[in-house]
KOLZA-930132 format. One record per residue (C-alpha): residue number from 1; residue in one letter; x, y, z. Coordinates in steps of 0.001 Angstrom, whole numbers, plus 524288, in hexadecimal, padded with zeros to 5 digits. Layout:
N
<node><num>NUM</num><residu>A</residu><east>X</east><north>Y</north><up>Z</up></node>
...
//
This chain:
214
<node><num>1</num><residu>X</residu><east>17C07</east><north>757D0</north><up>F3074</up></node>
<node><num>2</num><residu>X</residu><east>1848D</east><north>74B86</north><up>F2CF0</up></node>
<node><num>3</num><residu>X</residu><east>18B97</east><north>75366</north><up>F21BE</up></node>
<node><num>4</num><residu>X</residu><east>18E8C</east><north>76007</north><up>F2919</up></node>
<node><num>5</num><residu>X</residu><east>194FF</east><north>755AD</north><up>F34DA</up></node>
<node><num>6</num><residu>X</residu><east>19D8F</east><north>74F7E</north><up>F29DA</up></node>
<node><num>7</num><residu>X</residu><east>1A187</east><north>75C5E</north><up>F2318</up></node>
<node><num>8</num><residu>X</residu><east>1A455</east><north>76183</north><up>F31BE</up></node>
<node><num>9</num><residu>X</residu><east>1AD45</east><north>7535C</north><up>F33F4</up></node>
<node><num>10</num><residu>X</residu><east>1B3CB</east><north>7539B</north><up>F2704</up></node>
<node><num>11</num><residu>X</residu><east>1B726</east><north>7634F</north><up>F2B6A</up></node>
<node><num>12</num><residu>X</residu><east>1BE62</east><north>75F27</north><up>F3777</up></node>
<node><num>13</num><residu>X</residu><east>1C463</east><north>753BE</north><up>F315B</up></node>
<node><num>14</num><residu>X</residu><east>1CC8A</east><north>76179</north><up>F288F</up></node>
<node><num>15</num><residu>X</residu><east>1C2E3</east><north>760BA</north><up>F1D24</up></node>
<node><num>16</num><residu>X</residu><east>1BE05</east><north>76EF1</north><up>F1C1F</up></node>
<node><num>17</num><residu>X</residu><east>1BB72</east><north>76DFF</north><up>F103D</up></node>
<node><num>18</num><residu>X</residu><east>1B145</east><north>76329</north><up>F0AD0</up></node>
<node><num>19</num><residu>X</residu><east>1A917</east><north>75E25</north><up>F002E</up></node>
<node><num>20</num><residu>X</residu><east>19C8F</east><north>75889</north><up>EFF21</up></node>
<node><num>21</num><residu>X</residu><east>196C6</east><north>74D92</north><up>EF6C9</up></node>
<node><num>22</num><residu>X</residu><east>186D5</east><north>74DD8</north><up>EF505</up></node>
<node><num>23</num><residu>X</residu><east>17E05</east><north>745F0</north><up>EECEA</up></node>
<node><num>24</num><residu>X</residu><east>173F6</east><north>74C7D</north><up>EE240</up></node>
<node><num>25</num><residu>X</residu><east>170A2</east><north>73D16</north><up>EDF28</up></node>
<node><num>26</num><residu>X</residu><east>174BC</east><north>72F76</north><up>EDF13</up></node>
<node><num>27</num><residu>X</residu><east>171CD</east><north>72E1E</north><up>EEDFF</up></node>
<node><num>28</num><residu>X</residu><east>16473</east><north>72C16</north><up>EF30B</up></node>
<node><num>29</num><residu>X</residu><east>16309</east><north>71DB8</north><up>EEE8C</up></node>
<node><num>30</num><residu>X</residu><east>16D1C</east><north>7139D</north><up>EE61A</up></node>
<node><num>31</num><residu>X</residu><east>15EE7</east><north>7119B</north><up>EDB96</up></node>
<node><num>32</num><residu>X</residu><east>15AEE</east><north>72081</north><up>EDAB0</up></node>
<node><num>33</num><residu>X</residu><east>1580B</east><north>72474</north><up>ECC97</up></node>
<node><num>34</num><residu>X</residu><east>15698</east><north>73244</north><up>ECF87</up></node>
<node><num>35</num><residu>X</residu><east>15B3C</east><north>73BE9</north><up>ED9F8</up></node>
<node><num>36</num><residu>X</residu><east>152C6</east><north>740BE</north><up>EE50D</up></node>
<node><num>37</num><residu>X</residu><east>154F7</east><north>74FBA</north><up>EE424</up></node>
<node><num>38</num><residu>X</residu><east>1512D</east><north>7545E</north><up>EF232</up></node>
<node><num>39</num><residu>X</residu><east>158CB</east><north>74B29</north><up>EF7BD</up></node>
<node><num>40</num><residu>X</residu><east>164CD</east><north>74F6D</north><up>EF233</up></node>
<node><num>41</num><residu>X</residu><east>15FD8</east><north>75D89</north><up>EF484</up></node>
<node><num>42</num><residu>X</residu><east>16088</east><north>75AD3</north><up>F03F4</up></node>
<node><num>43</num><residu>X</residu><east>16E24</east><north>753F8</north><up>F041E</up></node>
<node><num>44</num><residu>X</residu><east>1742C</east><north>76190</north><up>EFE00</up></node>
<node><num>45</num><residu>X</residu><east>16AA0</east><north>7694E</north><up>F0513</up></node>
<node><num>46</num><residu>X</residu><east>1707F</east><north>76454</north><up>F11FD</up></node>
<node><num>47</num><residu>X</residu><east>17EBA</east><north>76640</north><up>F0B8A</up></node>
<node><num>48</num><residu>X</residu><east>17DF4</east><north>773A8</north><up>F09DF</up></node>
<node><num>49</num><residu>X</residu><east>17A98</east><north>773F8</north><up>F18E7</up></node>
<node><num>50</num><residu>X</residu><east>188AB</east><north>76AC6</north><up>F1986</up></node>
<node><num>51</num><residu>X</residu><east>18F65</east><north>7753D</north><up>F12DC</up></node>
<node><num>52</num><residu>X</residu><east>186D4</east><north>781E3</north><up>F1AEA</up></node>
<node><num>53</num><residu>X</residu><east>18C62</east><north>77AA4</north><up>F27D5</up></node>
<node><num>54</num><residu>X</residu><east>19BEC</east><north>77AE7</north><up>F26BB</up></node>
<node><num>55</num><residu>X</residu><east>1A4DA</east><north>785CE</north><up>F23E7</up></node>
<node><num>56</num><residu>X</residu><east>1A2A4</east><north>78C44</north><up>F1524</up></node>
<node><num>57</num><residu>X</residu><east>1AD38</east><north>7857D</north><up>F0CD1</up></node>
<node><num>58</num><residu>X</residu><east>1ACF9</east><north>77720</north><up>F13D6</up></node>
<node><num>59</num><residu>X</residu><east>1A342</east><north>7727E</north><up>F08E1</up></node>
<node><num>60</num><residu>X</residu><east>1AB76</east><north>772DD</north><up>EFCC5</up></node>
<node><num>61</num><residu>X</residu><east>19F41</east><north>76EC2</north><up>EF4E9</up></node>
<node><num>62</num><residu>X</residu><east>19668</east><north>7636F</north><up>EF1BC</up></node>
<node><num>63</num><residu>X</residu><east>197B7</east><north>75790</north><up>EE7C4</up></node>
<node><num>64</num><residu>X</residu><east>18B9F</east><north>752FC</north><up>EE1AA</up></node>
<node><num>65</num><residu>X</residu><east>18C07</east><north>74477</north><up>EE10A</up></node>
<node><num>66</num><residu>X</residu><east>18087</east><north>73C21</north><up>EDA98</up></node>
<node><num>67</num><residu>X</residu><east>1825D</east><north>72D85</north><up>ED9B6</up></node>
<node><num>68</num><residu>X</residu><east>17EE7</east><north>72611</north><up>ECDFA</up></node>
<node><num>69</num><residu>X</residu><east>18108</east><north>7164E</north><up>ED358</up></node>
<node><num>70</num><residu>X</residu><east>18276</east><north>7153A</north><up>EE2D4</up></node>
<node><num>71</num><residu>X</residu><east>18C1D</east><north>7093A</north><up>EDFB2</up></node>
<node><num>72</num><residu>X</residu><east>18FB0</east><north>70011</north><up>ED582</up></node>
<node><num>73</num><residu>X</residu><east>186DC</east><north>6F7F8</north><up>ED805</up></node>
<node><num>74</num><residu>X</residu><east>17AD9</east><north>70048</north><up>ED8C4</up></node>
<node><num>75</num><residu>X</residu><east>1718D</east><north>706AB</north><up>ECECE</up></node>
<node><num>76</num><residu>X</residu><east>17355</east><north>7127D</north><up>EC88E</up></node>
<node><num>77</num><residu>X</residu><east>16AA3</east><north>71E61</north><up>ECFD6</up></node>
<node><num>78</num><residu>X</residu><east>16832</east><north>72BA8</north><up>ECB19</up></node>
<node><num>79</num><residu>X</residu><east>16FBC</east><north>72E9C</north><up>EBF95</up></node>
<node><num>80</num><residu>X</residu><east>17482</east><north>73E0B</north><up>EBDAC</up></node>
<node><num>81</num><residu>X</residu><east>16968</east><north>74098</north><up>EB47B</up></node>
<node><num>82</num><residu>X</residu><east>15FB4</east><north>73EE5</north><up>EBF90</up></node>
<node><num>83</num><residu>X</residu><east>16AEA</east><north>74438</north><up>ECA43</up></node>
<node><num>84</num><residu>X</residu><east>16975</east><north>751A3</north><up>EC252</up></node>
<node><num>85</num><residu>X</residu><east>15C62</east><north>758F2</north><up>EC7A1</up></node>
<node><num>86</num><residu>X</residu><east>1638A</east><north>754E4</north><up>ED66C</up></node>
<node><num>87</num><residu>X</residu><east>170B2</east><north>75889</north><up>ED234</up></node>
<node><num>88</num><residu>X</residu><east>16C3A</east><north>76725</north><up>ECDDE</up></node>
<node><num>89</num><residu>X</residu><east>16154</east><north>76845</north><up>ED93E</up></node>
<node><num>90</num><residu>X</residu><east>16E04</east><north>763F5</north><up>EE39F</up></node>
<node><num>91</num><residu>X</residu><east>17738</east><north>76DCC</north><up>EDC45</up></node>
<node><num>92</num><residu>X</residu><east>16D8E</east><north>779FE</north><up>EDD74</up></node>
<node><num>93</num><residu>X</residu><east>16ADA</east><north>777FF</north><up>EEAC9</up></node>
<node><num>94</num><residu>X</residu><east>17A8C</east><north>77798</north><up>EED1A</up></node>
<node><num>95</num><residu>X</residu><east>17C22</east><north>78273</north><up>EE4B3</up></node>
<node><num>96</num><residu>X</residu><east>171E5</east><north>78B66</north><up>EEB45</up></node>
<node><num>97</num><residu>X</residu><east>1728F</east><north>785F4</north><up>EF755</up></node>
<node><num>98</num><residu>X</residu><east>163C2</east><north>7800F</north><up>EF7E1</up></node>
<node><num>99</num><residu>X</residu><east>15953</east><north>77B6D</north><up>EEE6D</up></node>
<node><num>100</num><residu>X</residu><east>14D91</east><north>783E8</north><up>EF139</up></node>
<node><num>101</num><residu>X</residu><east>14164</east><north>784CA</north><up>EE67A</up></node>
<node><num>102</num><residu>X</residu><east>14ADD</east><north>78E24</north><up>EDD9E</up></node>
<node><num>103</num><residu>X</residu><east>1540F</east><north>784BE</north><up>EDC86</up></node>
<node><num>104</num><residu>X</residu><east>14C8C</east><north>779B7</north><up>ED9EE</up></node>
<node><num>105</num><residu>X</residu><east>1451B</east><north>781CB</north><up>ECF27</up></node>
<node><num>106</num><residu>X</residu><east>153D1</east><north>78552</north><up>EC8F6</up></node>
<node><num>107</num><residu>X</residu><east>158AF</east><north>775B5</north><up>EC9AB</up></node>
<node><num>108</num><residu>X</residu><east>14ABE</east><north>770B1</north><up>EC367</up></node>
<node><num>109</num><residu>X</residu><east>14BC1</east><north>77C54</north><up>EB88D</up></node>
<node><num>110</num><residu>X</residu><east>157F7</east><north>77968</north><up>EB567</up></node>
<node><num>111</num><residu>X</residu><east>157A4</east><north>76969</north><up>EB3EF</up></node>
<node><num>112</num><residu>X</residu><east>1499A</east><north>76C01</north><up>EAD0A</up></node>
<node><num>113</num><residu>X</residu><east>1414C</east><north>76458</north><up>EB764</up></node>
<node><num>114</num><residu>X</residu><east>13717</east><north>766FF</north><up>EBE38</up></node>
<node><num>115</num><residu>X</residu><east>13899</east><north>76097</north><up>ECAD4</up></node>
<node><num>116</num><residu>X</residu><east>146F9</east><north>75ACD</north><up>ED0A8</up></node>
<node><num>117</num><residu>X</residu><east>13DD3</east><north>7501A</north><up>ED592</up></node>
<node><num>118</num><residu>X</residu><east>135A3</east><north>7450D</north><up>ED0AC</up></node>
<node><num>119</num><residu>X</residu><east>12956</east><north>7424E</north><up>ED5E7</up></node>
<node><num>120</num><residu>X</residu><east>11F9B</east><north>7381C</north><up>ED458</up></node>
<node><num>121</num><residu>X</residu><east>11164</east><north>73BD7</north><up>ECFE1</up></node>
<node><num>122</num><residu>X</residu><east>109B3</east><north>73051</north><up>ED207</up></node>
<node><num>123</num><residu>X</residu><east>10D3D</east><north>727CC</north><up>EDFD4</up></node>
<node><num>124</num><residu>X</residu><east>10EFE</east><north>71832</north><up>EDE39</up></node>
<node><num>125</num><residu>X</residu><east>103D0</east><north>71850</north><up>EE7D2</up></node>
<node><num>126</num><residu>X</residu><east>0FA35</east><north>71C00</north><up>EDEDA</up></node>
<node><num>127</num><residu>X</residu><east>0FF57</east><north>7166D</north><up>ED2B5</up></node>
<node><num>128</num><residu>X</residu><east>0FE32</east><north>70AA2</north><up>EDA7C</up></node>
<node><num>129</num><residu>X</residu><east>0EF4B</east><north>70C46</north><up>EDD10</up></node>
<node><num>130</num><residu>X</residu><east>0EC6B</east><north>712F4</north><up>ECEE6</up></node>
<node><num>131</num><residu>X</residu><east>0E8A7</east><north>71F77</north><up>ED853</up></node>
<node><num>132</num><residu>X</residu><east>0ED42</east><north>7269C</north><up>ECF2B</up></node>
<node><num>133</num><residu>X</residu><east>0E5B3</east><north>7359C</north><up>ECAE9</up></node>
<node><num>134</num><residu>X</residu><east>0E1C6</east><north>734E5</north><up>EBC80</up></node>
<node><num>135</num><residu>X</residu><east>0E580</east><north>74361</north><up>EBC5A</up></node>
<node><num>136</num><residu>X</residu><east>0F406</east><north>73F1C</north><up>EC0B7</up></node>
<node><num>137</num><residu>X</residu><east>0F34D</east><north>73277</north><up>EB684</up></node>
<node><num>138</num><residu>X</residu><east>0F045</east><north>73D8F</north><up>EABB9</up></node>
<node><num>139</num><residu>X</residu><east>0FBD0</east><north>7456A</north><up>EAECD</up></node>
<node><num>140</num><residu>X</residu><east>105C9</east><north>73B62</north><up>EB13C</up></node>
<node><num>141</num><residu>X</residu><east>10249</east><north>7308D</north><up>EA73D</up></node>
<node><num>142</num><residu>X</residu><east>104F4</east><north>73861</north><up>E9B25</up></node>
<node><num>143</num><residu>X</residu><east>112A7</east><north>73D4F</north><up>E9F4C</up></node>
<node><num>144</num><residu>X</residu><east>114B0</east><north>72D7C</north><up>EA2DB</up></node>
<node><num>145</num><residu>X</residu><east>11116</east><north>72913</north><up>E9667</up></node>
<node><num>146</num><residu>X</residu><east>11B23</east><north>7365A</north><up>E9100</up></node>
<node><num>147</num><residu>X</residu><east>126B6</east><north>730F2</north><up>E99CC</up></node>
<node><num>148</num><residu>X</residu><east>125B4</east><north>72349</north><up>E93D6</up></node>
<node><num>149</num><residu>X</residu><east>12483</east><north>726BC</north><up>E87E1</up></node>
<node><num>150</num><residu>X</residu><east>13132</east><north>72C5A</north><up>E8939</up></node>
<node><num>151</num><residu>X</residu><east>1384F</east><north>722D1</north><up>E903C</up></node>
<node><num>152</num><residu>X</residu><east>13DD9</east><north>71A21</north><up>E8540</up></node>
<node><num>153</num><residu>X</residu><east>1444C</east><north>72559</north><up>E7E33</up></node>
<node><num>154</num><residu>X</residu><east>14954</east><north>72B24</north><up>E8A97</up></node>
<node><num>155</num><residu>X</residu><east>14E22</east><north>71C1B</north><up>E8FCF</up></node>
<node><num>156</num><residu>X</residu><east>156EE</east><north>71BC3</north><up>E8452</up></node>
<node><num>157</num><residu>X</residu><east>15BC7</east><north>72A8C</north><up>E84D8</up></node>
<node><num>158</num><residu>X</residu><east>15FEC</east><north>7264F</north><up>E931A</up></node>
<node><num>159</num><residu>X</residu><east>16640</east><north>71A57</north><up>E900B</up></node>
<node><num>160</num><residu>X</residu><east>16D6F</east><north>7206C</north><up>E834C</up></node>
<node><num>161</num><residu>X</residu><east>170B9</east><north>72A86</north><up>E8CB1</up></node>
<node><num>162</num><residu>X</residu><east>17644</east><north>72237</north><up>E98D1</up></node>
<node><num>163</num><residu>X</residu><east>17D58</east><north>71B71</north><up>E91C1</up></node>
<node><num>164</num><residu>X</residu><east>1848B</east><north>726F0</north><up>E8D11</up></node>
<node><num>165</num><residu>X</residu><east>189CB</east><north>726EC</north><up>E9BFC</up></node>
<node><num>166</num><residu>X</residu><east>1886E</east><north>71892</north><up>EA224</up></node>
<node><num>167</num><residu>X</residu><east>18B16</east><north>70A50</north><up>E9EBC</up></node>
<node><num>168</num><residu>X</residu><east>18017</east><north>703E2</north><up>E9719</up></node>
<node><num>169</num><residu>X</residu><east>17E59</east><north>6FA79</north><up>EA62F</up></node>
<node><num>170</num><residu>X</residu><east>17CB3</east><north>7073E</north><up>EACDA</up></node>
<node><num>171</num><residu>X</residu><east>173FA</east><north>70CDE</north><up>EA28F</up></node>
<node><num>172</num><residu>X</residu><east>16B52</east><north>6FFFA</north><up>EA481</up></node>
<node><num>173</num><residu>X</residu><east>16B99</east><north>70123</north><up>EB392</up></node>
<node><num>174</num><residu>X</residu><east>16775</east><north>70E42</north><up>EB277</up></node>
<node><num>175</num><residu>X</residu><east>15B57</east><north>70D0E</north><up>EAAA0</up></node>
<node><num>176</num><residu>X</residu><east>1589B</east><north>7007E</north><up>EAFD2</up></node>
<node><num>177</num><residu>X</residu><east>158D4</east><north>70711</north><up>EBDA5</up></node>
<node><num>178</num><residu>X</residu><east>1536B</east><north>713CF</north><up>EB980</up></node>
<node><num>179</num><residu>X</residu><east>14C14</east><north>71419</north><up>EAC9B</up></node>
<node><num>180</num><residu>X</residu><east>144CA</east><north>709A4</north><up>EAC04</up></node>
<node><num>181</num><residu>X</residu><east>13DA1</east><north>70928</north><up>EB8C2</up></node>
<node><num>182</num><residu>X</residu><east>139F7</east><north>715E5</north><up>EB6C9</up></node>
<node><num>183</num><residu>X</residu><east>133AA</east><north>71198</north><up>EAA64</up></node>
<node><num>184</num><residu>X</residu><east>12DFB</east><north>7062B</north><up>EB131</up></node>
<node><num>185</num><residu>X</residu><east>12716</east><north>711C2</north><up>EBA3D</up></node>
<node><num>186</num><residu>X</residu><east>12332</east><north>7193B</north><up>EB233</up></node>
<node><num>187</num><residu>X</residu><east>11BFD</east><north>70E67</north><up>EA8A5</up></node>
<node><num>188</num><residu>X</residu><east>11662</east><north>70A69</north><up>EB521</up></node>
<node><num>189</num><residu>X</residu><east>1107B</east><north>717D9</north><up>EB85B</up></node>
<node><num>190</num><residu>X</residu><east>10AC3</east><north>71954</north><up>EAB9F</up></node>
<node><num>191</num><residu>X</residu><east>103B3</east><north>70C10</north><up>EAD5F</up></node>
<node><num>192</num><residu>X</residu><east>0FDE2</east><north>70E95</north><up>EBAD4</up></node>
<node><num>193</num><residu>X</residu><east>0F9BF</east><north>71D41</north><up>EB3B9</up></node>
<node><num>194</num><residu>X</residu><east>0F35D</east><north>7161A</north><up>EA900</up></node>
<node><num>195</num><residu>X</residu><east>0ED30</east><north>70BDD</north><up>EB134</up></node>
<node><num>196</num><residu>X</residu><east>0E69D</east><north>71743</north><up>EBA74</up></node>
<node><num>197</num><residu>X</residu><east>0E1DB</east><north>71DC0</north><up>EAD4B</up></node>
<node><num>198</num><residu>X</residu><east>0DCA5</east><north>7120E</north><up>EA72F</up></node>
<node><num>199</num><residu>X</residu><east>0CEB6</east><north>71246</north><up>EA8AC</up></node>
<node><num>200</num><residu>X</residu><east>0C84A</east><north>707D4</north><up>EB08F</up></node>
<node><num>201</num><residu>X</residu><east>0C323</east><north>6FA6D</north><up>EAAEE</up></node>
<node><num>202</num><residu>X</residu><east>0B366</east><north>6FA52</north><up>EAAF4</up></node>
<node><num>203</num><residu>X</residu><east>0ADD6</east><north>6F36F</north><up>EB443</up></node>
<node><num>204</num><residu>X</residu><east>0A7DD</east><north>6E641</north><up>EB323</up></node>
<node><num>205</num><residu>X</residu><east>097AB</east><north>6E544</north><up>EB4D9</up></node>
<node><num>206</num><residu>X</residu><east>096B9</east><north>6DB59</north><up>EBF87</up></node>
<node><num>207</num><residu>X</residu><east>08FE3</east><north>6CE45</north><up>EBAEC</up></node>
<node><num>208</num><residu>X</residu><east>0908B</east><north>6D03F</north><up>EADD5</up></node>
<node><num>209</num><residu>X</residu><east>099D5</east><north>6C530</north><up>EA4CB</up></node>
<node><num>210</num><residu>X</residu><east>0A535</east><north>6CC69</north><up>E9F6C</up></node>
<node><num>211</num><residu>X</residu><east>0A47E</east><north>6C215</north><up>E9337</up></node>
<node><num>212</num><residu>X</residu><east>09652</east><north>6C525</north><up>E91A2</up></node>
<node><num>213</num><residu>X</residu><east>09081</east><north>6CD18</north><up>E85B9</up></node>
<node><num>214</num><residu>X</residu><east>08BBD</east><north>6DB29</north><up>E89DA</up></node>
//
């Protein structure tokens, strides 16, 4: 409702003809490391009511912004690589005017994912209380022990790359912000996995000398 009132101002102020400027990331939080799709879904979801509510040609079009620092003097959040599954979701719903189940399908076939989200599979509720189902430990813990086995290789592929585009301080930020807690996470998962799997200690006979001979 507040953007159809300022397109219908800037109209009477003699500008028939106006621009817009969304985000597709780089605006949801000055620390984000990686885009929340739907939200960005719902901002251009409500500008292409905007641009339904004024006369045909007063929306010239819509810029795509995304944010990499909020200031100078803040950390770097969501670089492009990560803005990309938004950036395509936000430009097929422009394009086709909504993002129903088809389009979704043609934006996840054609970035090669399975989901535009991320989702978390075991709750730090549980992993808290080692309530954790020995069926889900025997799915997850193998792909864990996968990902960080290829995390040393694919920490130096980033950084090699990075630098290709950034100052080595940025490059540092960056991982130090992005990469390596993520690490720290994930080493952390696979040790509350293995502790759930371990099998208990025996218990000790009541009464009896633990330095005694059997």
């Amino acid at each position: 409702h507040g953007k159809v009132l300022l397109m219908q101002k800037y109209r009477r102020c003699g500008f028939p003809r106006l621009w817009a400027a969304s985000a597709f990331k780089g605006a949801t939080g000055p620390s984000q490391a990686v885009p929340p799709v739907e939200h960005h879904l719902r901002n251009h979801v409500q500008w292409l009511q905007v641009a339904g509510s004024g006369p045909t040609d007063s929306l010239q079009g819509i810029i795509l912004t995304g944010w990499q620092r909020y200031d100078h003097y803040s950390v770097l959040c969501e670089l492009l690589p990560a803005g990309v599954p938004s950036l395509a979701a936000c430009l097929q719903l422009l394009l086709r005017g909504g993002f129903d189940e088809d389009v979704k399908a043609k934006v996840e076939n054609l970035l090669g994912i399975s989901s535009l989200e991320i989702t978390d599979a075991v709750s730090p509720y549980h992993r808290r209380r080692k309530l954790i189902h020995p069926v889900m430990v025997q799915h997850i813990q193998p792909a864990v022990l996968s990902l960080l086995a290829q995390w040393s290789t694919l920490v130096q592929e980033l950084e090699a790359a990075l630098q290709l585009a950034f100052y080595p301080d940025a490059v540092e930020e960056w991982l130090e912000e992005n990469v390596h807690p993520s690490l720290q996470q994930l080493q952390a998962l696979l040790q509350d996995l293995s502790e759930v799997s371990a099998p208990p200690l025996p218990p000790t006979s009541p009464g009896r000398d633990a330095a005694q001979d059997p």
